[in-house]
N, C-alpha and C positions, 0 to 999 in steps of 0.2 A: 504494500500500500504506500503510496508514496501520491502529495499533492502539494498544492502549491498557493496561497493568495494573498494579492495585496492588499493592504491593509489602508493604507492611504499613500500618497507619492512618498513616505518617509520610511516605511515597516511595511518587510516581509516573513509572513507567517509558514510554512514550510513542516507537514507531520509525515514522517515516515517510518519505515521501520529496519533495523537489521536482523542479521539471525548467527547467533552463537550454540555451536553444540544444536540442541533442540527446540532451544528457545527464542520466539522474538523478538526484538527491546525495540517500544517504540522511543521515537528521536522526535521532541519537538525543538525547532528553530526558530527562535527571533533575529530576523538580519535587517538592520536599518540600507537605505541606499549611500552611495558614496557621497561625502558632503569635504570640501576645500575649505581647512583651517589655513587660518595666517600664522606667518613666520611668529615662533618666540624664540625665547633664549637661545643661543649657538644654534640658531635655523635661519640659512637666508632667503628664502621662497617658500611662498604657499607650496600644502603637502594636503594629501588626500585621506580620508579616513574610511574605514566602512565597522559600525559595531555589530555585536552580535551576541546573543545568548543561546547555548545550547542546552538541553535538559535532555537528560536519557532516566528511564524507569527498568529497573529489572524485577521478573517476579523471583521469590525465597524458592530454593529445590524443594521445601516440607514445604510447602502451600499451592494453593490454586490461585491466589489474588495478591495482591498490593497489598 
């Protein structure tokens, strides 16, 4: 399973999933778009950013759930 939606022109929302051994770990993403900060200390030109949060969930091997 694997999809994809913007969120607004700023956040991208992203749920998928991998597979380890037998199990699937879904992967939710938060990724902002690329945004040009200005030069600071020991920087002489604007530079480019992109943030981002990842979150993964595994189930316990004694359980059925979270």
């Amino acid at each position: 399973m694997n999809s994809s939606r913007v969120v607004d022109q700023f956040v991208t929302i992203s749920l998928s999933t991998i597979t380890w051994g037998r199990s699937a770990t879904p992967l939710l993403t938060l990724r902002t778009t690329e945004f040009t900060e200005r030069p600071h200390v020991g920087q002489q030109h604007d530079h480019t950013h992109r943030m981002g949060l990842l979150l993964a969930a595994r189930t316990s091997t004694l359980t059925d759930h979270f």
